[in-house]
C-alpha positions in Angstrom: 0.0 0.0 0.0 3.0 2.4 -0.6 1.5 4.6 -3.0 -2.1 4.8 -0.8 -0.2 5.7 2.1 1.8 8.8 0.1 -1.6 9.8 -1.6 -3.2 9.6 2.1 -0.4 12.7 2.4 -0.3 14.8 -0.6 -2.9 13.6 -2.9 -0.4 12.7 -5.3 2.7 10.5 -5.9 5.8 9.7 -8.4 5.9 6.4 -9.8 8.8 5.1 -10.1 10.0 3.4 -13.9 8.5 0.0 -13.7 5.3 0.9 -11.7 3.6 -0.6 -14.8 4.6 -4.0 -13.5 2.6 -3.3 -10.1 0.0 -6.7 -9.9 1.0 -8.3 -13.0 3.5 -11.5 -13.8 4.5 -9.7 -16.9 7.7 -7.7 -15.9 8.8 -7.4 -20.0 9.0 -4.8 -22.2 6.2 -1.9 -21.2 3.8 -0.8 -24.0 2.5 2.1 -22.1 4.9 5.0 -23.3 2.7 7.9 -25.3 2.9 8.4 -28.7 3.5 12.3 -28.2 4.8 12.8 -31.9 1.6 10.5 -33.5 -0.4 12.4 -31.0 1.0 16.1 -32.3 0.8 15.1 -35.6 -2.7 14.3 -35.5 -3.4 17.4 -33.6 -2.1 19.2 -36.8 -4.6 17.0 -39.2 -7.7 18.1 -36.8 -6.8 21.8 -37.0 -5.4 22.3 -40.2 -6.8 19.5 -42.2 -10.3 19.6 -41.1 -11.8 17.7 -44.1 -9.4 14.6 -43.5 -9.5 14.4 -39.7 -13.4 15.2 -39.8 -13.5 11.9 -43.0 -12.4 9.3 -40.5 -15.3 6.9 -39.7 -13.8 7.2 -35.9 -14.2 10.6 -35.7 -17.8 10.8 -37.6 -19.4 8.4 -35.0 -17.7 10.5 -32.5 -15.0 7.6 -31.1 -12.2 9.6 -31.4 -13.2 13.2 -30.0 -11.6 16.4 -30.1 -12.4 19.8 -28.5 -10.9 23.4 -29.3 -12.9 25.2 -27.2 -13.3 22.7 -24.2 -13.4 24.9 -20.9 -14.4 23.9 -17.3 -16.5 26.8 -16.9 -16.8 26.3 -13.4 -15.4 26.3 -10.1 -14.7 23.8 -7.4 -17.6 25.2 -5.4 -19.9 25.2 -8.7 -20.0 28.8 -9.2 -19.3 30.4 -12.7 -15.4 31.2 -13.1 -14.1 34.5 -14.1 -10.9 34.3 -16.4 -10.3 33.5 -19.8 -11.6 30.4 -21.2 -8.8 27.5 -21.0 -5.9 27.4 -23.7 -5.4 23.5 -24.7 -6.7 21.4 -27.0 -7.7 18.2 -26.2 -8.7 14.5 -27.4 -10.8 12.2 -26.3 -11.4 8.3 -26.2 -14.0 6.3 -23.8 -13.9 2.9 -22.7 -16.8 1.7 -24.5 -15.2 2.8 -28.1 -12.2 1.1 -27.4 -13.3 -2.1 -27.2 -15.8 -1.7 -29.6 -15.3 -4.4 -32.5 -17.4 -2.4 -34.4 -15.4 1.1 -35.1 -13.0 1.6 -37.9 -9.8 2.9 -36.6 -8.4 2.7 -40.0 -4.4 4.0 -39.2 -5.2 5.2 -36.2 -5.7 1.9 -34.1 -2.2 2.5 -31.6 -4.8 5.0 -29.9 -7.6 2.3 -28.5 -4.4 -0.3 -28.2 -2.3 2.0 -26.4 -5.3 3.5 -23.9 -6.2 -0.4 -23.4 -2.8 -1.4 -22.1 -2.4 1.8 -20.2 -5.8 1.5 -18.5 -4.9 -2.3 -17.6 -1.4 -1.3 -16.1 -3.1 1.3 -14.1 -6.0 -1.1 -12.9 -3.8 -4.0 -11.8 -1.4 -1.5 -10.1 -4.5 0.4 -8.3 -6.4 -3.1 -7.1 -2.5 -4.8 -5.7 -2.5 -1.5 -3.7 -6.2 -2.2 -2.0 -6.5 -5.5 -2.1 -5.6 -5.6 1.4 -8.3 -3.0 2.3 -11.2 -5.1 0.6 -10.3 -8.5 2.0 -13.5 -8.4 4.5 -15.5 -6.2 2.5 -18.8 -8.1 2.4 -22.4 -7.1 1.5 -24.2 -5.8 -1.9 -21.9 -7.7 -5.2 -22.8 -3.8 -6.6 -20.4 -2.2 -4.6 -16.9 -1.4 -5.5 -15.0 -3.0 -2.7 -16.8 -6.2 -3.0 -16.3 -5.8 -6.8 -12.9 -5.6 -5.8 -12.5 -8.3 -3.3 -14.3 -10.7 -5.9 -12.0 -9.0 -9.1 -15.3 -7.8 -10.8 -15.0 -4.5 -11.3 -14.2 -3.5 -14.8 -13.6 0.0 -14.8 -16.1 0.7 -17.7 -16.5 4.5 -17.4 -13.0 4.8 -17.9 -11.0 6.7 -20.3 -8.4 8.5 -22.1 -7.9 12.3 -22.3 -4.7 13.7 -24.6 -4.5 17.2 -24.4 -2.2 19.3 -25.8 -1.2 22.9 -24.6 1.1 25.8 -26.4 3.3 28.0 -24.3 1.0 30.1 -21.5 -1.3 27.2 -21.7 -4.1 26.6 -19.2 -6.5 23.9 -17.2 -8.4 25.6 -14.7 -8.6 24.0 -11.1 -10.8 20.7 -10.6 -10.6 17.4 -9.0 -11.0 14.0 -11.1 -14.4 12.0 -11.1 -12.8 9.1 -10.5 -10.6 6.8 -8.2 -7.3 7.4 -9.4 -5.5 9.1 -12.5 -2.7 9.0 -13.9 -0.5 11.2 -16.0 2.4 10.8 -18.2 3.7 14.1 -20.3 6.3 15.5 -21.9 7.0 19.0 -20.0 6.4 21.0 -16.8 3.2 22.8 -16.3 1.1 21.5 -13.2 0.6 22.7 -10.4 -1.3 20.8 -6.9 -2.9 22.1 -4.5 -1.5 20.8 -0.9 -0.8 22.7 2.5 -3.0 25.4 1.9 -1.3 26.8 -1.3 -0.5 25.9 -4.9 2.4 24.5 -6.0 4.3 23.2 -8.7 4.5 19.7 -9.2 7.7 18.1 -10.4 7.8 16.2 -13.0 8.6 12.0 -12.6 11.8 10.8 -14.2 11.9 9.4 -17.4 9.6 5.8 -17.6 8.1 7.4 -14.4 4.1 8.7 -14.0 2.2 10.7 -11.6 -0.7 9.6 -9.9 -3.5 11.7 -8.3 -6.0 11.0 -5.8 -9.4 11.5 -7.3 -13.0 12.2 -5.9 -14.1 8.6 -5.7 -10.7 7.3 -3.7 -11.7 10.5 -1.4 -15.3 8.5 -1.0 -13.7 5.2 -0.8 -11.7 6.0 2.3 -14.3 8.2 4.1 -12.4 11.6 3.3 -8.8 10.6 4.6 -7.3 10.9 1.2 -8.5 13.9 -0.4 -9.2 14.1 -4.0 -6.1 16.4 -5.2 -7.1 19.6 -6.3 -4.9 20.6 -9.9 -4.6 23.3 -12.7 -2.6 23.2 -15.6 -0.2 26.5 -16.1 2.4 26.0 -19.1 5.6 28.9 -18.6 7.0 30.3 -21.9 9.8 29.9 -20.6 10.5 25.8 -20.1 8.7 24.9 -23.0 11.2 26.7 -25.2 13.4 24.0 -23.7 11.1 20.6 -23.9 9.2 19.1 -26.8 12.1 19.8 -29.3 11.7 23.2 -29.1 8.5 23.0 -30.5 6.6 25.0 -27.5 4.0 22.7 -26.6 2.8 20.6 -23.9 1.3 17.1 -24.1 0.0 15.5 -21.1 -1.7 12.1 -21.6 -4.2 10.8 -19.2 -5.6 8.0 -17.7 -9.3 8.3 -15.7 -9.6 4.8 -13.7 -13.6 5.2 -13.2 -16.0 2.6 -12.0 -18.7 0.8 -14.0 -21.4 2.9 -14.3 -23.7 0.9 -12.1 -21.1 0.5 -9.1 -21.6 1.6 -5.6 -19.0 3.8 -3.7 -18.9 3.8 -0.4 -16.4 3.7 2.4 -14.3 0.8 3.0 -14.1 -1.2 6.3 -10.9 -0.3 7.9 -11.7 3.7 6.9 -15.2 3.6 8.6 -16.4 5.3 11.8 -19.9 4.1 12.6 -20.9 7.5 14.3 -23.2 8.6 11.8 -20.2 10.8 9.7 -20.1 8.4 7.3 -19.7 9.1 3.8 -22.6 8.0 1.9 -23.1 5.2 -1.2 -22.9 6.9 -4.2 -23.9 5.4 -7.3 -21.1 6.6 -9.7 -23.2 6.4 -12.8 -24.7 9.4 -10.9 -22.2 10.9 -9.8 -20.3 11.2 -13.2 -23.1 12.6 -14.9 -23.1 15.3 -11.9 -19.7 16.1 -12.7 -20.0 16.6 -16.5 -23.4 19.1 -15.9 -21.2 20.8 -13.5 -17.7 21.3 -15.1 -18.8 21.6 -18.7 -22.8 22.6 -18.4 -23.6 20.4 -20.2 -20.9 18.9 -22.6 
């Protein structure tokens, strides 16, 4: 339970090069590195080749998303935010169109193969850090530390985000939907907030990853580990020195969410039985909460 325990802290935590091998018997080569320069390059083709990007039969059915304009348009607290609107672009790629058999990916199959083999690193890392925490977990088979215990859960609201952000870029200030995320990039740029103040997080060595605390590991341990509050704020300055000069930023994400029909609630060594107990939450629900209230809508 190493990285719970550093989460439990901070909200967030380095993994070390090999954390991919976390759970799993397979300790060869990892298939989970980014492709930042397929990734860039098709960045290009959705804003400056429209007509292509907008022909694939991935993007027409909407597998394979992309936003300009994307902007969490509000705060933390759910009121209305006033600053500019956020500077990144960003793709997108769910669970469900991933391991659809059904979508033409025509060149562009390395992005459902390479979010597949990420998600299933992060999962099997994430359930050898708990499993301890769900051995006596007993009661409804719908809720997520049963799920766990029993090696049911399949994560199926998961998913991929790739954004990309020039120099000055920006994510405004929000916590993940769900258990735990991780992040791989290519350059500086986030910043935490922990101890009362924001501050910039360091980036993990090469082969390395970050790993945040989101709102449904908060929920899972009755509030001890706080999902990590994070904004993304790209200098001028150290991208003239990353990406090959090239000034941009490319973090690529992982969102390990439950099925839609699982049930959060606390574990059994994080509960108090005084009537402060965090409440079942259905995350179904809750994820559709989040959406209405980051993106009104999106």
């Amino acid at each position: 339970m190493g990285a719970i325990r550093v989460l439990a802290l901070v909200g967030a935590v380095h993994l070390s090069p090999g954390w991919e091998h976390v759970g799993s018997t397979d300790a060869g080569e990892s298939p989970v590195r980014p492709e930042y320069d397929k990734w860039r390059a098709l960045m290009l083709e959705a804003t400056s080749q429209k007509k292509k990007w907008k022909s694939r039969p991935c993007v027409h059915d909407r597998h394979l998303r992309f936003s300009a304009c994307e902007d969490l348009s509000r705060t933390l607290l759910g009121e209305a935010k006033y600053h500019e609107p956020d500077n990144r672009v960003a793709f997108g790629l769910s669970e469900s169109s991933a391991k659809s058999q059904f979508v033409d990916w025509g060149d562009l199959k390395w992005a459902p193969e390479g979010y597949m083999a990420l998600k299933a690193a992060v999962a099997k890392m994430f359930e050898s850090e708990v499993a301890s925490l769900c051995s006596t977990e007993n009661g409804s088979r719908d809720l997520l530390g049963v799920k766990l215990r029993l090696g049911w859960e399949k994560w199926g609201r998961s998913g991929l985000r790739h954004c990309v952000y020039p120099a000055e870029g920006t994510c405004s200030s929000h916590t993940d939907y769900g258990v735990v995320t991780l992040q791989l990039s290519n350059g500086p740029g986030l910043e935490v907030f922990a101890h009362g103040s924001w501050q910039v997080l360091e980036e993990p060595p090469e082969g390395g990853a970050l790993l945040f605390a989101g709102d449904m590991l908060e929920r899972l341990t009755n509030g001890q580990i706080k999902a990590l509050p994070h904004r993304v704020h790209v200098q001028k300055e150290s991208m003239e020195a990353s990406d090959g000069g090239r000034g941009t930023r490319q973090s690529h994400i992982i969102f390990l969410q439950p099925d839609s029909d699982t049930w959060v609630a606390p574990l059994k060594p994080y509960l108090l039985n005084n009537g402060n107990d965090l409440a079942p939450i259905r995350y179904g629900d809750w994820h559709q909460m989040k959406v209405r209230l980051a993106f009104d809508g999106w």
